[in-house]
C-alpha positions, 0 to 999 in steps of 0.5 A: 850233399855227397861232396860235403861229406866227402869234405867233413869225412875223417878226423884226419884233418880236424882244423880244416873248414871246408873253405881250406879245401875248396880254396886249395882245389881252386889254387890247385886248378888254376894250373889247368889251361880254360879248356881242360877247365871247361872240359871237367866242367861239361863232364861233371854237368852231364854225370851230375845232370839227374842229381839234384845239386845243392844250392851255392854256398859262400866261403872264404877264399884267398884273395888269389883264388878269388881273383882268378875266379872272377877272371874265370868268370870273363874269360868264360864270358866271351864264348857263348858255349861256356856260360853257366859253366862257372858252377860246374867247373869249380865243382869238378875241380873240387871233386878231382882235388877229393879224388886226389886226397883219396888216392893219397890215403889210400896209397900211403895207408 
């Protein structure tokens, strides 16, 4: 719930769904090689590992980021030690992207 609001927060950007912002986060990861991927993602799975995560949600992404995800999703697959991690990853690397937007705001405010 936190990333949600940390999504919607601000009138800074009122045309942007939410989808805009995971979308440009994932393009944004693709640049990372799989391990700093995998990495973020254990990382976020034990600082997130009390919380009660919310439930998976479905948004529209370009055809590019969904491609890489689904090869993601294979690449992930054939190390036993990485499956499950899809989740974590792509949510760790949503939370660097609003990480990185805060920085900005707060550096060019």
């Amino acid at each position: 719930m936190a990333d949600k609001r940390r999504l919607t927060a601000g009138a800074r950007r009122p045309a942007l769904a939410v989808s805009h912002y995971i979308d440009a986060a994932l393009r944004q990861a693709r640049q990372q090689p799989l391990e700093v991927l995998v990495e973020m993602g254990q990382s976020f799975r034990i600082r997130t590992a009390h919380e009660e995560l919310p439930r998976p949600n479905t948004y529209s992404l370009t055809s590019d980021v969904g491609q890489w995800i689904e090869d993601l999703k294979d690449e992930l697959s054939m190390v036993d030690a990485y499956r499950g991690m899809l989740g974590h990853i792509i949510n760790a690397c949503v939370e660097a992207f609003l990480d990185g937007l805060e920085h900005e705001a707060t550096n060019s405010a």
